[in-house]
Kinemage of the C-alpha trace (Angstrom):
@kinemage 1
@onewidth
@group {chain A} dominant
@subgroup {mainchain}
@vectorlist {calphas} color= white
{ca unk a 1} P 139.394 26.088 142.150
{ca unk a 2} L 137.217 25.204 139.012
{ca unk a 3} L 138.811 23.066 136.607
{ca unk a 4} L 139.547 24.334 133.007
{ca unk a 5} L 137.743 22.114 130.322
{ca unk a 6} L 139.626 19.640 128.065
{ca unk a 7} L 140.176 22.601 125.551
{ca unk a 8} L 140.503 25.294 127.651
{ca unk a 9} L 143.695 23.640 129.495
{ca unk a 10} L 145.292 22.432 125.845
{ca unk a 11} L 145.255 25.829 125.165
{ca unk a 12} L 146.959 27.468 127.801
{ca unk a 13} L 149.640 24.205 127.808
{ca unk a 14} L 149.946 25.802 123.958
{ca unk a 15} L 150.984 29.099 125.697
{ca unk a 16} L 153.515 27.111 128.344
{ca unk a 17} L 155.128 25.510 125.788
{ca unk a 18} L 155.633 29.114 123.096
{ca unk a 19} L 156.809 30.638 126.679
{ca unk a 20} L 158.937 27.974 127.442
{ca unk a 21} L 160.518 28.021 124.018
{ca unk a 22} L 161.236 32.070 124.677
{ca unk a 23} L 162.619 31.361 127.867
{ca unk a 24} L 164.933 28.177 126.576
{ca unk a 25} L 166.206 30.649 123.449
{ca unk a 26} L 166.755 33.762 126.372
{ca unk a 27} L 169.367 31.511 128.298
{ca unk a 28} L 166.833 30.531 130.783
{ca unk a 29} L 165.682 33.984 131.586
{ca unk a 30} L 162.326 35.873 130.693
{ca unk a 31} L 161.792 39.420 131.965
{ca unk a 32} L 158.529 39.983 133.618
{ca unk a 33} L 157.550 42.237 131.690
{ca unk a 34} L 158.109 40.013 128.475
{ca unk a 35} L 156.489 37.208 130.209
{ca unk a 36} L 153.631 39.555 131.060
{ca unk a 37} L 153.680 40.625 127.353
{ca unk a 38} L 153.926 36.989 125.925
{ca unk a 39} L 150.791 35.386 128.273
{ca unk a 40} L 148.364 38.354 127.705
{ca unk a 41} L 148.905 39.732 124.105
{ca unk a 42} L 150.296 37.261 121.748
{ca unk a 43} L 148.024 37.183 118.874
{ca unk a 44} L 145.594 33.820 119.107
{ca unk a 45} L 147.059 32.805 122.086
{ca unk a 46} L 147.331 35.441 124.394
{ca unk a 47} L 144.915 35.601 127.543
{ca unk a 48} L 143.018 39.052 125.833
{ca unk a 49} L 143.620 37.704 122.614
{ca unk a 50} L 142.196 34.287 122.360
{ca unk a 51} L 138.378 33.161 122.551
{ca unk a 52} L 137.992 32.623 126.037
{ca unk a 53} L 135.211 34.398 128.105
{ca unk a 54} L 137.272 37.375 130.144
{ca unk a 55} L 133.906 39.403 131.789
{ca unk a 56} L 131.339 39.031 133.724
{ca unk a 57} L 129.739 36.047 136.032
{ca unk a 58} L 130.931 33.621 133.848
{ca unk a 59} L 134.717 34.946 133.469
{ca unk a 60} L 137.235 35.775 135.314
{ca unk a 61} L 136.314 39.288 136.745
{ca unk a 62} L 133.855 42.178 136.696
{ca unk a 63} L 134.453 45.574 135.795
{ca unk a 64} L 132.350 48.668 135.983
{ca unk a 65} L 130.461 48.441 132.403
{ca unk a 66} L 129.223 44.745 132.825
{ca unk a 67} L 127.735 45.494 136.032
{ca unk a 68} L 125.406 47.363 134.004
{ca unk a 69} L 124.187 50.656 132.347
{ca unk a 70} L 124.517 52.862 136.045
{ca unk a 71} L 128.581 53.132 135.204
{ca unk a 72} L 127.833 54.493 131.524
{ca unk a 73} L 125.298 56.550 132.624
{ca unk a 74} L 127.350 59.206 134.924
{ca unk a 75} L 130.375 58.914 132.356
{ca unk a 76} L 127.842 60.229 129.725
{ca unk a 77} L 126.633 63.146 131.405
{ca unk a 78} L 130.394 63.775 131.993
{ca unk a 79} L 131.183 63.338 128.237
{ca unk a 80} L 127.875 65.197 126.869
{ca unk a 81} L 128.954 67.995 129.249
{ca unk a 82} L 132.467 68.152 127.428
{ca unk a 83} L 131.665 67.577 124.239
{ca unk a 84} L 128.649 70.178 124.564
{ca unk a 85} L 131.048 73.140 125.535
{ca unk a 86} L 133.467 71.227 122.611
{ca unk a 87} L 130.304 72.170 120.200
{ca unk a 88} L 130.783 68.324 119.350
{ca unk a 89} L 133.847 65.934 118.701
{ca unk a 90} L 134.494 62.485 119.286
{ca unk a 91} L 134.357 59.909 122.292
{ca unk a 92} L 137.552 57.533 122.110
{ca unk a 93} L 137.583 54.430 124.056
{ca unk a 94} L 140.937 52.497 124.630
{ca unk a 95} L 140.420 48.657 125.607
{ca unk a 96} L 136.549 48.537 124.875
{ca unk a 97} L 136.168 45.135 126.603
{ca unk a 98} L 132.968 43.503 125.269
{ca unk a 99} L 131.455 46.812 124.114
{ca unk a 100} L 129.136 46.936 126.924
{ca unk a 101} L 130.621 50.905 127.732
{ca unk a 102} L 130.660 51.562 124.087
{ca unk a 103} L 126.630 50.412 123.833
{ca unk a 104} L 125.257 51.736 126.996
{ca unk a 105} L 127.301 55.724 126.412
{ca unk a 106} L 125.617 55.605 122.804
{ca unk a 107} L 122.300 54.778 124.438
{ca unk a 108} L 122.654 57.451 127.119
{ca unk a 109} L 124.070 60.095 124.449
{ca unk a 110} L 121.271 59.160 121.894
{ca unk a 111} L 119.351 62.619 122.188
{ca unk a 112} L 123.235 64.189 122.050
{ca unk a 113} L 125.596 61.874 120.104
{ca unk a 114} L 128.910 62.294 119.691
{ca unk a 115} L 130.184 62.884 116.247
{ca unk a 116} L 131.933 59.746 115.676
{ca unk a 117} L 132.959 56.788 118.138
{ca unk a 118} L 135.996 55.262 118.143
{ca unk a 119} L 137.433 52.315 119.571
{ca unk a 120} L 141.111 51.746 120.427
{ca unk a 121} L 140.945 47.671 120.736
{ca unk a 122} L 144.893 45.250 119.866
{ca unk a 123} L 142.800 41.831 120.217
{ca unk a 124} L 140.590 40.871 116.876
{ca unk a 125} L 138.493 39.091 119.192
{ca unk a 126} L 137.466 41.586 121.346
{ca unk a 127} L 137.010 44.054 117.802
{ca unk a 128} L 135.088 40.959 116.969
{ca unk a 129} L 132.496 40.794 120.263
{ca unk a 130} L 132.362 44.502 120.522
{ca unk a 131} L 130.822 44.598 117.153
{ca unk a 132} L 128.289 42.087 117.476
{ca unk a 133} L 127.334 43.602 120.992
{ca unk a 134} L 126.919 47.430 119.418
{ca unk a 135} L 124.810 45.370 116.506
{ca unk a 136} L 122.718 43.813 119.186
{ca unk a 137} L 121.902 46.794 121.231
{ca unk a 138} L 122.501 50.006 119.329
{ca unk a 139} L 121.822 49.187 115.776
{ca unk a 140} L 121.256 52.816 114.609
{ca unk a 141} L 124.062 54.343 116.155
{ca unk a 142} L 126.446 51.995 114.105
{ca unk a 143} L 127.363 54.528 111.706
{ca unk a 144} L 129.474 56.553 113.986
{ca unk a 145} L 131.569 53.684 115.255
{ca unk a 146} L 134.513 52.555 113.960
{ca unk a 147} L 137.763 50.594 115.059
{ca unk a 148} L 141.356 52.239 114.926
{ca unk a 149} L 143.972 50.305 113.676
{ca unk a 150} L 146.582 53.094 114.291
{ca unk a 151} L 146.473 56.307 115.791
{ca unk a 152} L 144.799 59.334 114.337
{ca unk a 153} L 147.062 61.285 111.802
{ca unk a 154} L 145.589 64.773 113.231
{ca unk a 155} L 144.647 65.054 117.143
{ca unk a 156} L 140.798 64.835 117.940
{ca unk a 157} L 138.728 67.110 120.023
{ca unk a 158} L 136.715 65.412 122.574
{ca unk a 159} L 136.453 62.738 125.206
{ca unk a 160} L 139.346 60.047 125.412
{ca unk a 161} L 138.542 57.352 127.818
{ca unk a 162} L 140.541 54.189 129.729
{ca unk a 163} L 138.406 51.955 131.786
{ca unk a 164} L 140.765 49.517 133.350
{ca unk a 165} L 143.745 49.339 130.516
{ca unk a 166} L 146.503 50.802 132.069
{ca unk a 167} L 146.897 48.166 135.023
{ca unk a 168} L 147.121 45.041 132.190
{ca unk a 169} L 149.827 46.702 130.561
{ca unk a 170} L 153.509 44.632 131.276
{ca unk a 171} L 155.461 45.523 134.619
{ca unk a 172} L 159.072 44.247 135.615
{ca unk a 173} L 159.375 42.934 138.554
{ca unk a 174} L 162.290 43.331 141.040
{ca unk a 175} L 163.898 42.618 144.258
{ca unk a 176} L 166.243 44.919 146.424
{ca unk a 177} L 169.274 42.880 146.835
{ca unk a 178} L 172.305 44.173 148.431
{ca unk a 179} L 171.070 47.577 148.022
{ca unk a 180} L 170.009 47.514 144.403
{ca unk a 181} L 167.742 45.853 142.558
{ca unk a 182} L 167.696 42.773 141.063
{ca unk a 183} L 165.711 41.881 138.222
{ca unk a 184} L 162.960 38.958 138.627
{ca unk a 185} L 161.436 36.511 135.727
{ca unk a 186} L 160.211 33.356 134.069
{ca unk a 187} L 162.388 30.623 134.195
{ca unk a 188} L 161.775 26.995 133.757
{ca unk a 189} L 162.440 24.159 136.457
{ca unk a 190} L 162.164 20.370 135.235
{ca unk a 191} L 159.875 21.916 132.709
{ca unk a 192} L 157.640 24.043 135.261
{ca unk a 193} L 157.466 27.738 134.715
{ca unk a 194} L 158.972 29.273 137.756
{ca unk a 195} L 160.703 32.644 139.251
{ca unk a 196} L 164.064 33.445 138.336
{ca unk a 197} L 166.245 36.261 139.287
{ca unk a 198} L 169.431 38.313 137.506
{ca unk a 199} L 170.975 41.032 138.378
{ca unk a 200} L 169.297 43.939 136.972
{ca unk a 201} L 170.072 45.373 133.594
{ca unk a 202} L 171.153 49.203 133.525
{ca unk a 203} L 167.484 50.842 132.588
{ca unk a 204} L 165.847 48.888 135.746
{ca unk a 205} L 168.478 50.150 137.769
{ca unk a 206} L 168.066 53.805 136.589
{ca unk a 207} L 164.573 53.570 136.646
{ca unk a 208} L 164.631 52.066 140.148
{ca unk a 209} L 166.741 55.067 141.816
{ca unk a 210} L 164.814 57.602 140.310
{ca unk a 211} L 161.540 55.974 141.707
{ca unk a 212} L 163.506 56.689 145.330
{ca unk a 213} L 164.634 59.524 144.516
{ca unk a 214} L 160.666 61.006 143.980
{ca unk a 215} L 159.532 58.697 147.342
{ca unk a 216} L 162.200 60.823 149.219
{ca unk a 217} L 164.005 57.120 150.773
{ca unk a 218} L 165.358 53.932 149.866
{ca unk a 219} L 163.508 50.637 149.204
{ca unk a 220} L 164.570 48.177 152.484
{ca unk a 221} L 166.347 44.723 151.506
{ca unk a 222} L 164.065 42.387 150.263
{ca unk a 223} L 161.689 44.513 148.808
{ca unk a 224} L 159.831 43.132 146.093
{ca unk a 225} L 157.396 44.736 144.124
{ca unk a 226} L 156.837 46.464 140.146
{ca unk a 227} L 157.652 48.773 138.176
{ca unk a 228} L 156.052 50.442 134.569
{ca unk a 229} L 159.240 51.039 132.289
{ca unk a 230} L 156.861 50.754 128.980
{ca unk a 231} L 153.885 52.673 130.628
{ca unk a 232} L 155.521 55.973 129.543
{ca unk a 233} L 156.251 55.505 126.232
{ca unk a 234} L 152.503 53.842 125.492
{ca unk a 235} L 150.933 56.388 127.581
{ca unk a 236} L 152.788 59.490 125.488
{ca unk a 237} L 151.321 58.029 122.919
{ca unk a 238} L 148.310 57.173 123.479
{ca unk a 239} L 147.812 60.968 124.978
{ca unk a 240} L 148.440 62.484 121.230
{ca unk a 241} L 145.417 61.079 119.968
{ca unk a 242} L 143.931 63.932 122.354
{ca unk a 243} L 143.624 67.574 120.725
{ca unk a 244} L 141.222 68.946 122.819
{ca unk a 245} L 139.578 68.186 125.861
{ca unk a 246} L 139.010 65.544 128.549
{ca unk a 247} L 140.867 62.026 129.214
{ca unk a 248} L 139.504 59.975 131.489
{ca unk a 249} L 141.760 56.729 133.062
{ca unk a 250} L 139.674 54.524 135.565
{ca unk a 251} L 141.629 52.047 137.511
{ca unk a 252} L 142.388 50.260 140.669
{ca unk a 253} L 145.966 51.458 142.206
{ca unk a 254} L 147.189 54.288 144.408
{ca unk a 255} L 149.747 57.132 144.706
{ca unk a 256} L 153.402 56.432 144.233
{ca unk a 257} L 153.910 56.577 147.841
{ca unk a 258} L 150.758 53.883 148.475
{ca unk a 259} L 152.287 51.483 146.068
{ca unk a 260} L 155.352 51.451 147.364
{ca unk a 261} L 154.719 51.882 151.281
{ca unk a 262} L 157.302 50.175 153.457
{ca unk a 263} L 154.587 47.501 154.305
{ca unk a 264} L 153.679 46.564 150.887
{ca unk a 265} L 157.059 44.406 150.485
{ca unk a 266} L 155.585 42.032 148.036
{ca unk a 267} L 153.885 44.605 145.539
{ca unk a 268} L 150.813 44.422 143.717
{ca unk a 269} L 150.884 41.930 141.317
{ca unk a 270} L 148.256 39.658 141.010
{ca unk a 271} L 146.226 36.782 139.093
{ca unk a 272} L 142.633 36.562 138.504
{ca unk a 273} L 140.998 33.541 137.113
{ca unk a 274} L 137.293 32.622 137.576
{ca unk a 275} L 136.827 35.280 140.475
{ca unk a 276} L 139.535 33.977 142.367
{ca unk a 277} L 142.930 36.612 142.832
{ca unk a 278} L 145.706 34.426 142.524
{ca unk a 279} L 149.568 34.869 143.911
{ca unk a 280} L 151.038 32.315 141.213
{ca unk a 281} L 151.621 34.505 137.800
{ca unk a 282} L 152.849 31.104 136.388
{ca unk a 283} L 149.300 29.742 137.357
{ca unk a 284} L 147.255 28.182 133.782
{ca unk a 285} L 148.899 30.953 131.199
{ca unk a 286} L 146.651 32.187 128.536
{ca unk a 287} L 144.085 31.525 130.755
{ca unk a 288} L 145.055 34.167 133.625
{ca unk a 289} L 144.779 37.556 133.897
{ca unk a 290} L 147.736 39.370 135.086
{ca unk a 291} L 147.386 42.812 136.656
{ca unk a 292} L 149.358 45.518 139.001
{ca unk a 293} L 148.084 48.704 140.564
{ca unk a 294} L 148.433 51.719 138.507
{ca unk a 295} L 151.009 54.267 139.571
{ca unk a 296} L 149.022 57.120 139.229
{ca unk a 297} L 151.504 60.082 140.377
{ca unk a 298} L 153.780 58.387 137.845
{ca unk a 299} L 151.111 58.560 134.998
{ca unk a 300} L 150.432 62.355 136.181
{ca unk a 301} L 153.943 62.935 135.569
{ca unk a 302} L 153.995 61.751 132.269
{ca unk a 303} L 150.432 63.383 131.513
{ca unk a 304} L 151.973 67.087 132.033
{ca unk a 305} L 155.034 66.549 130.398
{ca unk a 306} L 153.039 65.410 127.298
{ca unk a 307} L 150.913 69.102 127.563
{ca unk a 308} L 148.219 68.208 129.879
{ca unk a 309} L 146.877 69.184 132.948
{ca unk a 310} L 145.932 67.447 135.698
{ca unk a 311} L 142.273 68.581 136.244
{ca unk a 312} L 141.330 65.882 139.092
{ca unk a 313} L 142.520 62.598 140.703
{ca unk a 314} L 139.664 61.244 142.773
{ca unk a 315} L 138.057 58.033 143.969
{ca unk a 316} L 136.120 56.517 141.774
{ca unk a 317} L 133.225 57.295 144.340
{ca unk a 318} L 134.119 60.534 144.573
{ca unk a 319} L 133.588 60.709 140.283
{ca unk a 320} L 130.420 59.034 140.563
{ca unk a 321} L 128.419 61.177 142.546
{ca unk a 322} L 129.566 64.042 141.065
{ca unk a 323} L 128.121 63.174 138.163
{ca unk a 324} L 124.669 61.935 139.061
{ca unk a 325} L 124.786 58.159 140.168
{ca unk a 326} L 122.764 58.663 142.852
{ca unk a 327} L 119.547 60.912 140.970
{ca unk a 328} L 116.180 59.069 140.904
{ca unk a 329} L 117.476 55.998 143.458
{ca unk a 330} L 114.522 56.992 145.362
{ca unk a 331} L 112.268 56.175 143.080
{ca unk a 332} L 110.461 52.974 142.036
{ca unk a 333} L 111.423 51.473 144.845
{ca unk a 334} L 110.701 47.115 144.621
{ca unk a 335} L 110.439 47.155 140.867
{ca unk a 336} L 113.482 44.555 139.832
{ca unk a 337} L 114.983 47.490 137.483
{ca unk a 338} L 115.568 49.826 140.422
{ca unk a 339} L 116.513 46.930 142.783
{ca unk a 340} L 119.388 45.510 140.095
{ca unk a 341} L 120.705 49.624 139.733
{ca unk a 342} L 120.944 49.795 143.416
{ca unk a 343} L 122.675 46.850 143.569
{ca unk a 344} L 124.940 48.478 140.967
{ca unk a 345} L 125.111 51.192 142.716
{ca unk a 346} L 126.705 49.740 146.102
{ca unk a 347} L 129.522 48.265 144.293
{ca unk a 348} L 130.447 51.604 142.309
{ca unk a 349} L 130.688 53.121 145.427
{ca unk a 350} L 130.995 51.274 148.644
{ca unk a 351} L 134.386 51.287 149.396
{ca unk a 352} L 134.946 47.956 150.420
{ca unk a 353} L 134.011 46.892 146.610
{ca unk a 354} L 135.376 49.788 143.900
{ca unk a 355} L 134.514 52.586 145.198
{ca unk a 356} L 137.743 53.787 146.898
{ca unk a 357} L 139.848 51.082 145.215
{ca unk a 358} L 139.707 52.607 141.637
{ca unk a 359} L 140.546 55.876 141.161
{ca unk a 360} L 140.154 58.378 138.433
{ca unk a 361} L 142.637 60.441 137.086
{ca unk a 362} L 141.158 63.186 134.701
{ca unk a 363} L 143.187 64.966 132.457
{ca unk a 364} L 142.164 68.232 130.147
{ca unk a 365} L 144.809 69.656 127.183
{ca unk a 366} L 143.356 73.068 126.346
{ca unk a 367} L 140.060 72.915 128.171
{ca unk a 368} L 138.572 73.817 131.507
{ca unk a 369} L 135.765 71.886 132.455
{ca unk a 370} L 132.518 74.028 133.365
{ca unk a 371} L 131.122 71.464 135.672
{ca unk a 372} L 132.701 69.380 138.402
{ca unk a 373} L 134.580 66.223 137.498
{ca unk a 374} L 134.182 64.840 141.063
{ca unk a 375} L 132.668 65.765 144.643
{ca unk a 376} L 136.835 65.642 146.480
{ca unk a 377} L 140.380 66.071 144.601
{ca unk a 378} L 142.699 64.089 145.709
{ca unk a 379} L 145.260 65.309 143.836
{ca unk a 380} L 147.567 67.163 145.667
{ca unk a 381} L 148.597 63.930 147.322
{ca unk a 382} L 149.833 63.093 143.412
């Protein structure tokens, strides 16, 4: 495991000790959820909120975008489509990462812009390197960006898109105990973060039966695994920025019946630091990334009570060649352009990397897409 520098581990002993405080003035006990919260968002401190280097070879993972421009590519011919039978509108991104998406979609779109570009992004930081990246690599296009710092008074028409946001929001955690759940945190132990368990309060409990209640049985004893009780409420939200026409949310996770399959007793919750997936969520704070697998029949759910229809749920694979990735891979063969796409290429799609392990989940309010969203729908397994 490599070693965090001298500054790098001062920092995320500043985290230990704010969480530590929390937990001391909570009785001992830190919800997941608010641990979750407190390790990933708190403002200079946070792990998507401080300085430290999240993407690519030299952080802690790699998603789609920094791969390079083959992701952005087949997303803008899905987003030029839309906002061409729109007769124009806007492209919103939520979580823009290190602008990478943001620069290579305004690249692609350059003969076909989109009216404006907006970017949905909590962490000044992030604001701060997606800025200098869209300076670096699409100068002219900077007039139609801007950054929102709350949500649009009036619904836009256009493209809304989520590349890997909704499985770094919080999740509780919880155990079935004697039937029920009990609720799982952060506690401390001779000044060590470490588990700690209650018994659930009332809206875990409530939110727990209904959860068996859809799956059609009961969770067995010792079941331990997550649960979304804020990814409603943000994704409501979050959805009314949307007027008219296509949301797109790209993410690793599964069906409600895949995440909670009787063999996956321990969840989905996991660390990633430096390429490594972790088990300990107590592991460095501040310098981990904490993730779970999106519930995706859950987010459906909450998409069509909000007005929208579910217009496909698909591998990411499955999006991908639908629109495009694999046009002109046959030619230039040896040049080191084509060579580093194709490389791209296998891990958008193989499904041993993220092809089958992210899935898309498209979503239309008042619009029917002319053109298909993806090659197979998996939806009716939503």
């Amino acid at each position: 495991m490599p070693a965090p520098d001298p500054e790098a581990l001062a920092h995320s002993e500043r985290v230990r000790a704010l969480v530590s405080e929390r937990i001391a003035a909570c009785n001992g006990f830190m919800s997941f959820a608010d641990y979750m919260d407190a390790v990933l968002y708190t403002p200079g401190l946070g792990y998507y909120s401080s300085g430290t280097r999240k993407f690519g070879a030299t952080g802690d993972f790699v998603t789609a975008p920094e791969l390079g421009p083959v992701f952005a590519r087949c997303l803008a011919r899905v987003a030029g489509a839309v906002l061409q039978q729109l007769g124009g509108g806007a492209i919103i991104e939520v979580g823009g990462g290190s602008g990478a998406l943001a620069a290579d979609l305004l690249l692609a779109l350059r003969d076909a812009p989109p009216d404006r570009y907006l970017l949905l992004e909590v962490s000044g930081e992030l604001r701060e390197r997606q800025r200098l990246t869209l300076e670096a690599r699409v100068p002219d296009q900077l007039h139609r960006v801007s950054w929102l710092d709350a949500l649009p008074a009036q619904p836009l028409a256009g493209v809304l898109i989520a590349n890997e946001v909704l499985d770094a929001l919080p999740v509780e955690r919880f155990r079935i105990r004697d039937g029920g759940p009990s609720q799982m945190g952060a506690g401390l132990a001779g000044g060590s973060l470490r588990w700690a368990e209650r018994p659930a309060p009332p809206a875990l409990v409530a939110a727990v039966a209904t959860l068996e209640t859809a799956l059609g049985y009961s969770l067995p004893e010792g079941y331990t695994t997550e649960i979304g009780l804020r990814h409603t409420a943000w994704l409501r939200s979050l959805l009314g920025i949307l007027g008219e026409g296509l949301g797109l949310f790209l993410d690793y996770g599964g069906t409600r019946r895949e995440i909670y399959h009787g063999d996956r007793r321990d969840g989905t919750l996991a660390g990633y630091y430096r390429h490594r997936q972790l088990t300990d969520p107590f592991f460095l704070p501040g310098l981990l990334d904490l993730t779970a697998w999106v519930d995706f029949s859950s987010a459906a759910d909450c998409a069509k009570l909000s007005g929208f229809d579910v217009a496909v749920y698909a591998t990411q694979a499955h999006m991908l060649l639908a629109s495009g990735v694999l046009e002109g891979t046959c030619q230039g063969a040896g040049d080191p352009v084509h060579w580093h796409e194709a490389q791209q290429i296998r891990r958008l799609l193989l499904p041993g990397e993220m092809g089958e392990r992210f899935k898309v989940l498209a979503l239309t309010r008042d619009f029917v897409p002319g053109f298909p969203l993806a090659v197979r729908d998996l939806q009716a397994r939503l």
